[in-house]
N, C-alpha and C positions, 0 to 999 in steps of 0.2 A: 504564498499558499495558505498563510490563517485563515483566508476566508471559507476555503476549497473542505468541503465536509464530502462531497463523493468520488475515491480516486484509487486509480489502479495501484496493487501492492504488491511486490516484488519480494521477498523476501531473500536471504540469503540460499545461494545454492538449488532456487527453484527456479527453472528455467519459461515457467509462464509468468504472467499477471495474472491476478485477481481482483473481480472487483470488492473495493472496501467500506467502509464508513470510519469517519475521523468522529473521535468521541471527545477528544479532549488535546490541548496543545499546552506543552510544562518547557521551564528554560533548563538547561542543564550546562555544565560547565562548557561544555563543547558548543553550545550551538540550542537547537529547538529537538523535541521529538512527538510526536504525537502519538495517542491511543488510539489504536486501529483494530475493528474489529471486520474479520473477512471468513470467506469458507473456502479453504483448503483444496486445494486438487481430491481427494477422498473424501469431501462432504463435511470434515469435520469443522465447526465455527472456533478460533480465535481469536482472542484477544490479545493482542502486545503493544510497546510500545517499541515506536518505529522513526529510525532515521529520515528523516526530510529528502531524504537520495534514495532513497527505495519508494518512494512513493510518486504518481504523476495524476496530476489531476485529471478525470475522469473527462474525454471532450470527443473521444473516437474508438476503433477497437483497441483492443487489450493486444500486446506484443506477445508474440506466441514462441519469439526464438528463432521462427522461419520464414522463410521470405513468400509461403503462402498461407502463412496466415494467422 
């Protein structure tokens, strides 16, 4: 996924995607994480940096949680 700069992000305890932009990719003792900047269910823009498992690269709709949609 280093290459993957647009992808849905999942965050802890939110139960949609969003779509994101990867701004940057750093090694950490666990593994990889990337800067991810996206906007919020309420519009607000974020920036964090984000485990490799909350993230899916950007190829179809966004997982809403339910089976429509």
């Amino acid at each position: 996924m280093s290459g993957v700069r647009h992808v849905w992000v999942r965050p802890a305890f939110v139960p949609v995607e969003m779509p994101g932009l990867v701004l940057l990719w750093r090694p950490t003792s666990n593994g990889w994480q990337a800067l991810v900047t996206w906007i919020d269910p309420v519009g607000r823009i974020t920036t964090d940096w984000c485990d490799p498992s909350t993230l899916r690269p950007i190829e179809g709709r966004p997982a809403t949680g339910s089976r429509y949609g």
